[in-house]
N, C-alpha and C positions, 0 to 999 in steps of 0.2 A: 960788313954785311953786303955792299954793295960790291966789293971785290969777290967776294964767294959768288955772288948769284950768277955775276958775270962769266966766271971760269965757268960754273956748271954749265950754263948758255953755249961757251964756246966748246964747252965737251961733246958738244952734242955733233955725229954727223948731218954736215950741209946738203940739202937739195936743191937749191936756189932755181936750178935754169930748168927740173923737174914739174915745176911749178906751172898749170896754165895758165894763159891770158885772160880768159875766161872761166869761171864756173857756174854751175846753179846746182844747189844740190835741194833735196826737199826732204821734210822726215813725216812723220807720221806720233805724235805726242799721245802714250794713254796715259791715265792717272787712278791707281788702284785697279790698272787691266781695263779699263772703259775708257770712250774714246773724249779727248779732252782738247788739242787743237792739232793746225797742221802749221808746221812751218817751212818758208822758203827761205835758202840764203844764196842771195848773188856776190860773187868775188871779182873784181876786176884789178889788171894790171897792166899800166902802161908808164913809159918812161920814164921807172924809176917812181913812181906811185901806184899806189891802190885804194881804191873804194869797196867797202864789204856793206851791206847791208842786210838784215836779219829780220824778216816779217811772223809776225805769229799770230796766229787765228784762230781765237776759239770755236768749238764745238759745239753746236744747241746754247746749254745755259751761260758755261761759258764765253762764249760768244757778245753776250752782252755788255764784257768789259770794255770791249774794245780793241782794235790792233794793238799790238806791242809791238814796237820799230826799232833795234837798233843801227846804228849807222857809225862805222869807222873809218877815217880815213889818214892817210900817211903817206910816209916813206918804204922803197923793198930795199934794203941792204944788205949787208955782207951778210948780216949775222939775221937776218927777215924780216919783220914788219917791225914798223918804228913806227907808233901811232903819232896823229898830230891833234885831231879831234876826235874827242867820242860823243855818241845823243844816245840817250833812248826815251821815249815818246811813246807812254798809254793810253790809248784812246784821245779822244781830242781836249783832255784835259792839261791847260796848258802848265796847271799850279805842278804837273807830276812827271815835268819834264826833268832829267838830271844831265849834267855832261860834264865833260872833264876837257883840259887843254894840255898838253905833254910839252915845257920850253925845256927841250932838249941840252939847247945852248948853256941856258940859267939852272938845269939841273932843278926845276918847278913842277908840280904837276897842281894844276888847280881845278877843282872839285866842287859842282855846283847843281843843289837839290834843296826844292825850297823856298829859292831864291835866296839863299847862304851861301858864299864861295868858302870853300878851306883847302889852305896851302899848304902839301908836303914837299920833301924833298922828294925826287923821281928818282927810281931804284932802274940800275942798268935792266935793262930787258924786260922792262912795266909794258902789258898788256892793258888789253878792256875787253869788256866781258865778248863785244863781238868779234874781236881779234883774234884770243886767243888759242881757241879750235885752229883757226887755221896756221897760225904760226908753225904748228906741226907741218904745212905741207914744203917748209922751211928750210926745220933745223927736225933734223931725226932724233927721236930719242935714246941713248945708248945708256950704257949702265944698268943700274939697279936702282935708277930715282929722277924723278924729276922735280924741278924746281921753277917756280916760274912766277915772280910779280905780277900782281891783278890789281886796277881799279875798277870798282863795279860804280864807280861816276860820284857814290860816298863817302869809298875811303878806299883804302889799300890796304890789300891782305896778299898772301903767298901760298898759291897754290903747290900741294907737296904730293906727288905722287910716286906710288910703289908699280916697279912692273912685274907682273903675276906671269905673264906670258906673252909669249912670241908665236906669230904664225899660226894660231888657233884660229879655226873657222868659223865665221859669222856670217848667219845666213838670213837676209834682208828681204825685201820687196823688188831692190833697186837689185840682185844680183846675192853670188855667195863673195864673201871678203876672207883674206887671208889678214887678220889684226896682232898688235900690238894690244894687250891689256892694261890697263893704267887702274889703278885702285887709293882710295886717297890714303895718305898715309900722317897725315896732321893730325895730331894728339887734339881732340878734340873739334876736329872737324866734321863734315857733314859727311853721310855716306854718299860717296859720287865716284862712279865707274866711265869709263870711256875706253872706247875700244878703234882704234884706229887703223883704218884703212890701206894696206900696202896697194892692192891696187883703185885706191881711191881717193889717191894723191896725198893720206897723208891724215886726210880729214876726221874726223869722231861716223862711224858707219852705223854705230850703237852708245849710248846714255842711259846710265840709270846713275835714279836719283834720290833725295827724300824733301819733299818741300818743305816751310817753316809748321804745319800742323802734322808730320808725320805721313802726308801721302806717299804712295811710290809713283814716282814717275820716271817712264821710259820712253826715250825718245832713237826710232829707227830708220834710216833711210830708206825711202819710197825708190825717189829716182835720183840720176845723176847726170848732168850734162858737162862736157869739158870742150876748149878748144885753145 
């Protein structure tokens, strides 16, 4: 399995030096077409490391949960981000913090929610949840599929995506985009679209989604900053 995912990985055309030193990008979250939060993500990249961090903010009632914060940090390599630590963090409750730790070396990925660790093995080219968006801005997607190992900081799963289309226009807050469509394609997976940005480095420009009670939620880029 692990050799599969890897090849798939390295199928994919590199953009590496494509990549800013900086980002911010910001979306706009509704939920059954009403407005539900706003989120910020900052990307940064220096010497051969990066920091992501993902803020989310509810909306009126919403709002009352609290920030939601993911935070990634890592290695940029040949093949893109190689996480080293994940957080995320709702509200300031500290019982509902989760994280994960990637020993690369050991081939470990450890997983802690709860306050329970659980150890799996770590699958070549393992994301988290705030990584993975951007690993696109990476490693391009080619073919007719994607694959891509996820920790969402409780366990690990495989994101499997089908591509629907090339070069279809997506038109934002932040601009019109020229996208990649990505559609899930896991037998029994969630319905989740992303639509990624050729000129927007790569990133999700558009998200739809269905939460665990059947909402739709779509998430749009507002605005964009690069340098």
């Amino acid at each position: 399995m692990i050799r599969v995912l890897a090849v798939l990985l390295l199928a994919f055309s590199q953009s590496l030096f494509a990549a800013p030193q900086h980002l911010v990008a910001v979306y706009h979250v509704t939920r059954n077409g009403q407005p539900f939060a706003d989120v910020t993500e900052t990307f940064q990249q220096s010497a051969g490391r990066y920091r992501l961090e993902s803020v989310t903010k509810g909306i009126g009632v919403y709002g009352l949960f609290g920030e939601r914060r993911l935070t990634s940090e890592g290695e940029v390599t040949a093949e893109g981000l190689r996480p080293i630590r994940f957080e995320q963090q709702q509200g300031d409750n500290a019982k509902k913090a989760i994280s994960a730790d990637f020993d690369w070396t050991a081939g470990t990925l450890s997983m802690k929610a709860k306050g329970q660790v659980n150890t799996a093995p770590l699958e070549a080219g393992t994301q988290d949840l705030a990584s993975y968006a951007y690993q696109f801005m990476f490693v391009t997607p080619k073919g007719d599929e994607v694959v891509l190992p996820v920790t969402t900081g409780k366990k690990q799963r495989s994101y499997r995506y089908r591509i629907t289309e090339r070069d279809t226009t997506v038109e934002t807050a932040a601009g019109k985009y020229k996208a990649t469509h990505l559609v899930n394609a896991r037998d029994g997976g969630d319905e989740k679209e992303l639509w990624l940005g050729a000129e927007a480095y790569g990133i999700p420009v558009r998200i739809k989604m269905q939460d665990e009670n059947g909402a739709k939620i779509e998430q749009v880029l507002t605005s964009l900053h690069a340098e």
